[in-house]
Structure formats: C-alpha cells, structure tokens
N, C-alpha and C positions, 0 to 999 in steps of 0.2 A: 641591288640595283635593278630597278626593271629594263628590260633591254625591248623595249619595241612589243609588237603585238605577238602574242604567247603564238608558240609552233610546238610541233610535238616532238616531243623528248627526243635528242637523236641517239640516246642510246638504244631506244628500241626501234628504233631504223639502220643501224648499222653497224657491222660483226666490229671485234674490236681491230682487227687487222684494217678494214677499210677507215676506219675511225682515223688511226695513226697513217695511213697515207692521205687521207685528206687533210689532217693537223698540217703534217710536212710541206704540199701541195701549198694550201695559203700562207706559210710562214715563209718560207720560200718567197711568193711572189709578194708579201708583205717587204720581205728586204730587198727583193731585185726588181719585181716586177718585170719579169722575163718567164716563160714558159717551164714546167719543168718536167723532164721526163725520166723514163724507170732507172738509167743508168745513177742517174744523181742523188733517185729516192733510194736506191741500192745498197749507196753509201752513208745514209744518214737516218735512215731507218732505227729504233733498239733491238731489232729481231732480224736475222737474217734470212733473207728471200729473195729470189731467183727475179732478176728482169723479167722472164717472162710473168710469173705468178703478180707482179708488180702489174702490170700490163693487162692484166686479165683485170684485175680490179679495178683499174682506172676506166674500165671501158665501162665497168659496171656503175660506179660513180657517173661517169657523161650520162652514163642509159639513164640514170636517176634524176639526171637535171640537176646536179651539182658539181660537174666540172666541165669546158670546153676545151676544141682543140680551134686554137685563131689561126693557124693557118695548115700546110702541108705535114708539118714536123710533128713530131712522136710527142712534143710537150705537150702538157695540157696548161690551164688557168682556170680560179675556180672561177663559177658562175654568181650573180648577186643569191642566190638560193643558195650556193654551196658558203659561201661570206657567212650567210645568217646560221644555218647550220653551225659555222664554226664556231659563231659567237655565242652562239644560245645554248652549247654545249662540250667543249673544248676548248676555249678561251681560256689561259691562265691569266689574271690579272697580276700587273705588277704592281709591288710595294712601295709608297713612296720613303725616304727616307726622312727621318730630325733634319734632315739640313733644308731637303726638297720643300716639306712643309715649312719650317720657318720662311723661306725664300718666299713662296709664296705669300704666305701672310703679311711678309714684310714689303713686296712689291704692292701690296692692292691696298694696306692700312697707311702709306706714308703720309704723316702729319702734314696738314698746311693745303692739301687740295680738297677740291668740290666733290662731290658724288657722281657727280660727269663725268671727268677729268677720272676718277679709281677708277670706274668701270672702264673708261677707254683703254688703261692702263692694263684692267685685267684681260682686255681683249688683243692687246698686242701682246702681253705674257705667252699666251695661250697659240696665237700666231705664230709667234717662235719655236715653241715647245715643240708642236704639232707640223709644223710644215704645212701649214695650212691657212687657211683665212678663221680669223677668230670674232666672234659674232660674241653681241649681248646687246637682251632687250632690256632697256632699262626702265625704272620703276616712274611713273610719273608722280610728281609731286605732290600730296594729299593739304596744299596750305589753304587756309581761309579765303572763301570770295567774297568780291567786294559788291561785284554786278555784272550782271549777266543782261543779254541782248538779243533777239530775234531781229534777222534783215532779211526781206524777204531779195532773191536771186533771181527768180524765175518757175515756170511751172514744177511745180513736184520738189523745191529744193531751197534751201535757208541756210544763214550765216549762223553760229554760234558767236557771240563776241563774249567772251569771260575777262573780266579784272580781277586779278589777286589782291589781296590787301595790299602785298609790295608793293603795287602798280603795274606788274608784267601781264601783258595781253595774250593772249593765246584765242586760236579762232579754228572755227571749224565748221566742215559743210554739212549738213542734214538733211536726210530726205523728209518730205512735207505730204501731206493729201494733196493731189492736186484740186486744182482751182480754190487753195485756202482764205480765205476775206484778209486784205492787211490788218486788221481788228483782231484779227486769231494773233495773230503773232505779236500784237502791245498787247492784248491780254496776260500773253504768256512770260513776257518781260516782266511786266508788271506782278502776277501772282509769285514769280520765282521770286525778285527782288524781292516781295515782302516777309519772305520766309529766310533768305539768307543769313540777313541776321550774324553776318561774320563766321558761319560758317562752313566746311568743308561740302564738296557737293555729294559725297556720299554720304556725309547725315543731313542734308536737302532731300536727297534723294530716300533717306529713309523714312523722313515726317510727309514728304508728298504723295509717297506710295500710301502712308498709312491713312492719308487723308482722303484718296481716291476712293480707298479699299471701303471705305466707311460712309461713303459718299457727303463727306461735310466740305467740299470746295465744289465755289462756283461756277465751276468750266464746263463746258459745253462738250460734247465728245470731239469736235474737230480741234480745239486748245490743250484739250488733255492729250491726245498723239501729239501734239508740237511738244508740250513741256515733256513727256516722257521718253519723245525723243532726242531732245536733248539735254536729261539729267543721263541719259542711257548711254550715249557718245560719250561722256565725260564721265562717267563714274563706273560704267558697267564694262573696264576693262580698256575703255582706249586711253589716248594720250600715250605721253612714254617714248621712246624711241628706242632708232636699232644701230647699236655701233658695229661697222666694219670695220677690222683691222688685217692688214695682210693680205692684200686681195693678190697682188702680186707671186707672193710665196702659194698661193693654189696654180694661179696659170703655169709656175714652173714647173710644180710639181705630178703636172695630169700627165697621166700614161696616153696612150695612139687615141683609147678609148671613148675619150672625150674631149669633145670639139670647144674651140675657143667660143665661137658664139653663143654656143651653149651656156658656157659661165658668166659670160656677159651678160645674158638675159637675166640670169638665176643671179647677179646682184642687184638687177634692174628692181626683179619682183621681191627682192630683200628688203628693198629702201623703202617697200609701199605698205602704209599704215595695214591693210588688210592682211599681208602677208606676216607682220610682226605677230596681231592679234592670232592668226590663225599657228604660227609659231607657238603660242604663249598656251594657248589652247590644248595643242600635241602633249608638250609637258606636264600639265596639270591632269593624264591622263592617266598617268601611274606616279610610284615614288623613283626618287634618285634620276641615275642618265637613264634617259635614253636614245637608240639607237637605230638610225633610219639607214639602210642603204637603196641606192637608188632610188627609185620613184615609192619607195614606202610610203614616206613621208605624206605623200600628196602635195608638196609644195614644190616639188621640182622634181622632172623626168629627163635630165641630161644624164648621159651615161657614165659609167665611174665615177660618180660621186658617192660620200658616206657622208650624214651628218649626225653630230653626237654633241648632246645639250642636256644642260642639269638645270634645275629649277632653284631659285632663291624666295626666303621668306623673310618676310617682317618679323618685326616683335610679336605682332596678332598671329601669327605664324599663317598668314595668305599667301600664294607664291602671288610676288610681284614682278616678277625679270625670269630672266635667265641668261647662262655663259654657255658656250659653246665652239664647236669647229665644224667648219664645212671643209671637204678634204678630199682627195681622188679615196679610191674603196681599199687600196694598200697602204691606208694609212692603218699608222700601227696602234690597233684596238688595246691592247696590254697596256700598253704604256700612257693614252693619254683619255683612256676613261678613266682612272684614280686622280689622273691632275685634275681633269673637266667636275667631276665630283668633290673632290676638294677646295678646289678656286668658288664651286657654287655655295659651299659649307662656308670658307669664310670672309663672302661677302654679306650671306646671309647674317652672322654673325656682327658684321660691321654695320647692318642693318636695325640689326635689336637694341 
C-alpha cells in the first residue's frame, strides 16, 4: 500500500529504544487522545526503563520534531511528522477477518440498488467504521451522447449542454478565448454533433484528437480551443461526484486541535468539482491507500485532521472513483486502512 510521499526509512533515524517510545506515545493518544508521559510509558513499555532514561528520549524525539509538549505537563503528543514516521514505519496493520470481509462485500453488492445509492452506502459503512466522515468520488457515467451544445455566458466563458441517449441533461461551464465570434461556438456544436454518432465522449474525443492531430478538420484555431475544451471537461476526468457521509461523526470526534470552522470549510471545498478532481488526481499518484495527514494533502490545512483514500478501477482497469475517510489524526491507522483498501477492492470489483 503506498502511504503518501516516500520519507526516509525511520529505521535509520531512530535507535530501537526511541522507536518503541514513540510506537507507545501515538498508540496511546490514538486511544485516548490525552498527553502521555514517562510514568505511563514506564508501565507499558517491553523493556524495562527508568522514568528518567524515558524522559531523556522524549526530549530527544520533541528535539527531532516528532513529538510536542501542548501544554505545562510532562506529557507529550506526537507531532503530524512524528504520525508520518509512525505510519511509514511502525504501523502494524490489522487483519480483517471472513466475517469483516463478507460484511463488507455484502453491504456495498446488495441487489436491487443504483451505483449511487452502493457508493453512498459504502460511504456511510466506512463513517461508521471509522468514526469519521466517509467520502467517495464517484465514477461518472461513460453512456452514449445524443447532443452536445455551446452557449455562449459571457467574456471568457460557455455553457456545455450534453444529452444522453436516455435523455438526462448535464451541463457545465467552460472557459473560452475571450472575445470569441458566436459563429465559433455553432461551429463547434455543429462539428461535435457530427461526429457523435451515438457515441461515448471519450471515443469523440479520441477521433477528434485524432483528426486535429492530422489536420483533416475544418476549424479554425479559436473553434478547435472551444471543442477541445469541452471534450476535455467531459471526458478528461471531470463529471462524477463526491459523497459525504458522516460529517457529523468527524465534528464529534476532533480533539482541542481543530477548530469547527475549519471542518466546515474543508466540506465546503469537498463538494467543489475542483476539489473532487484534484482528490482523484492524489490517488492515482501511487498504488493502494493512501495517506495524507494534515496539510500533506494540499487540499486542506486545518489542524488534526488525517485523510486516507483508496482508488477504484474499471474493467479497463482506469481508476475511476475512490473511497475514503477524512478523520481527526488519532484516528486509528491499523485498523481502517485494511477496511478503506478493501471497500476500494470490492467496489472495484463490482465495477468489472
């Protein structure tokens, strides 16, 4: 499973004594979320050491920027650097069992619903599980078009109008060259429409690339940016959406660390087409989960948060979606990256 952007080994950063008080240290505030200091690692240590000799390492660990002390008190709490440490290299994952699996599989495959409806489904599983808010971007639908549209908005900017063969409308905005002639934009209607042909816009889009490439279509260079950008909106990854489930079970569960408004924003910028894509994007940047704490990610910088997201594939095996949890940073890594990996395995599956 790739976990986020490679760091260096920690076992060559760190004796194995200090290894095993920082194991302890995040497992610790993984279950309490309370500070912890040398009398408590004392006792839970496998090797027997002195409170002070405990103490002398934890100062070395803060010195390394892998543990803090939040406030007066002798406890410490690890830092998002000491988190990633832990995971990239002391992390034992846990197993899920014949039952956890069937369960799974049996929540997200139940006969009789939409591909909506599973996914939402896997995202409040996943809610629960996790104590967290459970995300999935979902795949958007690859069916035949009927007819496609250019309307012009305003300077720099155009409507998308797409028809399904079903008849369901979908629309969307595109940026344009400014000052485009209204002639560029029925040209561009008109060359798409003739090529549709019933269908899908990614083999539209692959006979129009190939026709540019070759220069056998008659567009002018300010029609060919209209039509390529909107085969490119619709087929070069957008469309699709993003299910929240649980939003609630995050705001319960944040520690001092992080501010309500905070979370509020970060589902504000969850719901927004950009933020999905750029979601979609992270995953497809290694295999299996992975693992963002804090502002890793680059899609959100409120404090104590972790987000951890697996990628799903088609039959063509493209990742189309992915499953996930957004979560304060003591959520518990052992336990709900094998589910978040497995919920992505058999949707994907449900997929093929």
């Amino acid at each position: 499973m790739s976990q986020g952007p490679s760091r260096p080994s920690l076992a060559t950063s760190l004796d194995g004594r200090s290894a095993a008080i920082l194991r302890q240290i995040v497992e610790l505030y993984v279950e309490t979320g309370e500070p912890v200091g040398s009398r408590t690692l004392s006792r839970r240590l496998p090797v027997a050491l002195s409170p002070a000799t405990i103490r002398n390492a934890m100062a070395d660990l803060e010195e390394a920027g892998l543990l803090y002390a939040p406030h007066t008190s002798a406890g410490r709490l690890p830092t998002e650097r000491g988190l990633r440490f832990f995971i990239d290299g002391l992390l034992e994952f846990g197993q899920l069992s014949e039952e956890e699996r069937e369960a799974i599989a049996s929540r997200c495959a139940a006969s009789g619903r939409s591909l909506q409806d599973t996914l939402g489904e896997a995202g409040r599983m996943l809610s629960g599980l996790a104590g967290a808010a459970g995300l999935v971007v979902a795949p958007k639908t690859e069916s035949a078009v009927r007819h496609i549209e250019f309307v012009a908005l305003g300077p720099g900017r155009a409507l998308v109008v797409l028809v399904g063969e079903s008849g369901q409308v979908e629309n969307r905005v595109i940026e344009v060259p400014a000052g485009l002639p209204t002639g560029a934009l029925a040209q561009a209607t008109n060359y798409l429409n003739n090529r549709l042909n019933g269908r899908t816009l990614e083999e539209t889009r692959t006979q129009v690339t190939e026709e540019i490439a070759a220069n056998r279509s008659a567009l002018d260079a300010l029609t060919t940016q209209v039509v390529e950008a909107g085969l490119a909106t619709w087929a070069g990854g957008g469309g699709g959406s993003l299910i929240l489930r649980g939003q609630s079970r995050l705001l319960e569960n944040l520690d001092h660390a992080a501010r309500v408004g905070e979370i509020q924003g970060l589902f504000d910028r969850l719901e927004a087409q950009e933020t999905m894509l750029q979601l979609l994007e992270l995953v497809q940047r290694g295999e299996g989960v992975q693992i963002f704490i804090g502002a890793e990610s680059g899609l959100f910088d409120a404090a104590g948060l972790s987000m951890i997201v697996a990628p799903f594939r088609n039959a063509q095996e493209r990742i189309v979606g992915a499953v996930g949890v957004v979560g304060p940073t003591r959520i518990n890594y052992g336990r709900v990256i094998p589910v978040v990996d497995y919920t992505a395995r058999v949707i994907g599956q449900l997929l093929g």
